[in-house]
C-alpha positions, 0 to 999 in steps of 0.5 A: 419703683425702681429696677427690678421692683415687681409689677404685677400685670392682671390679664398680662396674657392679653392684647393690652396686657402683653405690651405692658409686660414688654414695656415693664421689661424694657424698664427692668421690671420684674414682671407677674402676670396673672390671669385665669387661664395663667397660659403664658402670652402668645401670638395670634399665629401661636408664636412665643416671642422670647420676652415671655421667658422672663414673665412669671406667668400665674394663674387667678380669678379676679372676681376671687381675691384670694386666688390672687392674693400671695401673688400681690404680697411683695408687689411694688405695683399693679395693672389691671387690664381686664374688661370687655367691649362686648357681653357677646364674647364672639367679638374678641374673636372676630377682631383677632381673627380680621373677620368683619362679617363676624364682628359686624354681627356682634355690633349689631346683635344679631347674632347674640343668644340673649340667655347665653350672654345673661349668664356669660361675662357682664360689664359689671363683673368684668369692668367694675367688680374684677378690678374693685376686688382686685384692688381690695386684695391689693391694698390689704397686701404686704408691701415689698421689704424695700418699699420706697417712701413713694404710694404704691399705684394701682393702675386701671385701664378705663376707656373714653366714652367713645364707642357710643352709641354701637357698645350699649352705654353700660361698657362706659358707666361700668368703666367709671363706676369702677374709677369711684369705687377704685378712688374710694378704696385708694384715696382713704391712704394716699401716703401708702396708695395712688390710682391712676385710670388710663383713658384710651380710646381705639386702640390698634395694631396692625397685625394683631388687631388688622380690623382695627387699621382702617377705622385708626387712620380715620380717626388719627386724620380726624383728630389732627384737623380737630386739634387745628379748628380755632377756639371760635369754632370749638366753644359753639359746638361745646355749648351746642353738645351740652344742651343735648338730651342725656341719656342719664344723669352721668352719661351724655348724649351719644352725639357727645360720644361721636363727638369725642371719637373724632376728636380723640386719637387712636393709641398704638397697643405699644403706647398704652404699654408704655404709658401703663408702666410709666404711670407706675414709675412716676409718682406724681401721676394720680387720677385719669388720664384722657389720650393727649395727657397719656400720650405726654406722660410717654414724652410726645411733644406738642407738635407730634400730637398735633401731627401725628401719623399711623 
């Protein structure tokens, strides 16, 4: 890609979309958006900062490719960032809105309507069949007339399975089922496609995410005191986490999921944003990518992510 090549953002009006949008315009991207509502990105306080004037902002269905597909004609690269935690849509709001009571009600169930969330969002449509349908109107897209020799990518925002076992084990296979179906469908051209699937693991930001603070410092100073524990200590607590029970044949313990929570750093928003846009300048990135190859791909050094502090 090059200044002033497009990049089409999917969802670029949400919390992970949004910093991709600034990111790609600080590189001199020009940017589409494209999302259901196509209502251009605001604040949580209702705010328009003024990089939004300079996003093209569409409307579109996922799960409906050709609601979508004019939009991808000319498109040197797309994101995809839709997807949802939890079936229980109140969760979103509870995070935004900084109501734990309410978020905490949506961890545990209590506050579910089981027939409500059957017919609502389900992880398969919103993690894995919005992205797949995506992709196959991408790839049957015009490229843009000074396409260079470089795959057009296709980038995903996938997860780390680490939020088990409080979000069911579907959010994380759903997720994964999505990165096959996306290889399947990119990896038939590699000449004229590569995709890339970015694993992050919480991510927070301290004014538009507040609850997502607390839970980012203790997961920064765990991950720090993993990083320094010797290989003598790390090789019996791998061999330990692999003899435990799975809970399917791709999907480990949730002890495993524990386990990688603490040793994985939280990410700023504004990090994913960056690594997003960098994975589509940089044509050898191609597969998935977990948080410390993210966190490389943007050019942290070794010692800061060994050291790093919220």
């Amino acid at each position: 890609m090059t200044p002033m090549s497009r990049l089409v953002v999917v969802g670029g009006n949400g919390f992970i979309g949004s910093a991709i949008c600034r990111s790609a315009l600080a590189h001199g991207l020009q940017v589409t958006s494209v999302s259901s509502s196509g209502r251009p990105y605001q604040t949580p306080k209702g705010h328009t900062p003024a990089w939004v004037a300079k996003v093209d902002w569409q409307q579109g269905d996922a799960l409906r490719p050709e609601t979508l597909a004019r939009h991808l004609d000319g498109a040197a690269a797309v994101v995809h960032t839709l997807g949802i935690l939890l079936e229980d849509a109140a969760y979103k709001r509870a995070v935004r809105d900084g109501d734990a009571p309410a978020l905490l009600r949506a961890l545990v169930g209590t506050a579910r309507n089981p027939l409500a969330a059957a017919q609502g969002p389900t992880y398969e449509a919103m993690n894995r069949d919005s992205a797949l349908r995506v992709c196959e109107a991408f790839t049957a897209s015009a490229p843009p007339a000074d396409a260079p020799a470089s795959a057009r990518p296709f980038v995903f925002l996938s997860a780390a399975d680490v939020f088990r076992p409080w979000i069911p084990a579907r959010y994380v296979e759903t997720k994964r089922a999505a990165e096959r179906g996306l290889a399947a469908l990119l990896d038939a051209d590699p000449a004229r496609f590569r995709g890339v699937y970015l694993r992050p693991g919480l991510v927070y930001h301290a004014h538009q995410r507040p609850l997502t603070t607390p839970a980012a410092a203790l997961l920064d100073l765990s991950a720090g005191i993993h990083a320094r524990l010797p290989d003598a200590v790390h090789a019996p607590l791998r061999a330990a986490l692999a003899r435990l029970p799975r809970v399917s044949r791709e999907t480990p313990s949730p002890v495993v999921s524990i386990a990688n929570a603490l040793a994985t750093p939280p990410m700023h928003v504004d990090h994913v944003g960056a690594a997003a846009v960098q994975a589509c300048l940089d044509p050898e990135m191609r597969g998935a990518f977990e948080v410390r190859e993210m966190r490389e791909a943007i050019g942290w050094r070794e010692t800061e992510l060994e050291t790093s502090a919220l």
